[in-house]
C-alpha positions in Angstrom: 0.0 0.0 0.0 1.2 3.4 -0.5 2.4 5.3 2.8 -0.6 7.9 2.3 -3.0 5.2 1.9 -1.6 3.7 4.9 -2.0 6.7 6.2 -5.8 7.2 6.0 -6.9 3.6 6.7 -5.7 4.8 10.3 -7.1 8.0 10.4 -10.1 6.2 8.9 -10.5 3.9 11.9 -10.6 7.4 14.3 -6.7 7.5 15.1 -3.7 8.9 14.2 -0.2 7.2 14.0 1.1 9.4 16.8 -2.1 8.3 18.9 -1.6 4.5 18.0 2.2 4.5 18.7 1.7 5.7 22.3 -0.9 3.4 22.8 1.4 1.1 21.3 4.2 1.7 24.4 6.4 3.3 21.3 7.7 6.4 20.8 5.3 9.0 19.2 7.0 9.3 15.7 7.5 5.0 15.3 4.2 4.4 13.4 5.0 7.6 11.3 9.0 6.5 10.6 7.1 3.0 9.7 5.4 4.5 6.6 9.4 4.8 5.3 11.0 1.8 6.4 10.2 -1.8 8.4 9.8 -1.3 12.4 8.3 -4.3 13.6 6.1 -3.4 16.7 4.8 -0.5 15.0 4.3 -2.3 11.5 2.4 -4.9 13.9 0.4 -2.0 15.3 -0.5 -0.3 12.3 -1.8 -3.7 10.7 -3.8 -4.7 14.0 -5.7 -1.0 13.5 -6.4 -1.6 10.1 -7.2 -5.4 10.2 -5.2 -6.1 7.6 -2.1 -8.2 7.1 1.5 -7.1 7.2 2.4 -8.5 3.7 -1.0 -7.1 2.3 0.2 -3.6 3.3 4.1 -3.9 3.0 4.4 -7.1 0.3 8.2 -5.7 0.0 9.1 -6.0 3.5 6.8 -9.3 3.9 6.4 -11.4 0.8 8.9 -13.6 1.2 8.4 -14.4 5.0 5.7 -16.3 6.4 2.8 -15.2 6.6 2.6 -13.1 10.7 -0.3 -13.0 12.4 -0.1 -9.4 14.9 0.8 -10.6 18.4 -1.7 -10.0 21.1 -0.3 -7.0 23.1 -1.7 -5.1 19.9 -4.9 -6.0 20.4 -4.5 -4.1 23.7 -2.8 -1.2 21.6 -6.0 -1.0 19.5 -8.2 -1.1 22.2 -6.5 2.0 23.6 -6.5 3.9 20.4 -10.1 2.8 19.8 -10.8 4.2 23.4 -8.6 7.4 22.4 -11.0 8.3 19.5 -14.3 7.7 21.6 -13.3 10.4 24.0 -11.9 12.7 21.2 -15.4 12.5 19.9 
C-alpha cells in the first residue's frame, strides 16, 4: 500500500499514527518513521488498527516471509486507540 494510503486507513478507523504508537508503548513518531522503512512493533500495530495483514500492506518487507499473524499485546494497543477516539469524539 502506498504510505498515504496507509495513512488514511488509520485516520479512517478514528486515530492517528502518533495516537496508536503511544498506545502502542512506542515512541510518538515509530508508526510515522514506519510509513518509510520496516519497524516491527509499530508495523504490527499499524496492521492490527487496520485489520489487515502485514504482507498485504508492505508485500516488499513481507512477501517472502511467512505469513505473521499481529501478536496480542496489539490487540491491547488498538483497544486504547479505539478508546482514544471515543473520547476525542
Amino acid at each position: 500500500m502506498h504510505p498515504e494510503d496507509i495513512k488514511a486507513e488509520v485516520r479512517k478507523s478514528g486515530v492517528t499514527l502518533t495516537a496508536l504508537a503511544l498506545a502502542a508503548g512506542l515512541s510518538e513518531s515509530a508508526c510515522r518513521n514506519a510509513l518509510r522503512k520496516k519497524s516491527g512493533r509499530a508495523d504490527e500495530a499499524i496492521a492490527a488498527q487496520i485489520k489487515k495483514p502485514l504482507d498485504a500492506i508492505w508485500p516488499s518487507r513481507y512477501a517472502n516471509e511467512p505469513t505473521r499473524h499481529v501478536r496480542d499485546h496489539n490487540s491491547d494497543a488498538s483497544e486504547t486507540a479505539h478508546r482514544l477516539s471515543s473520547e476525542a469524539r
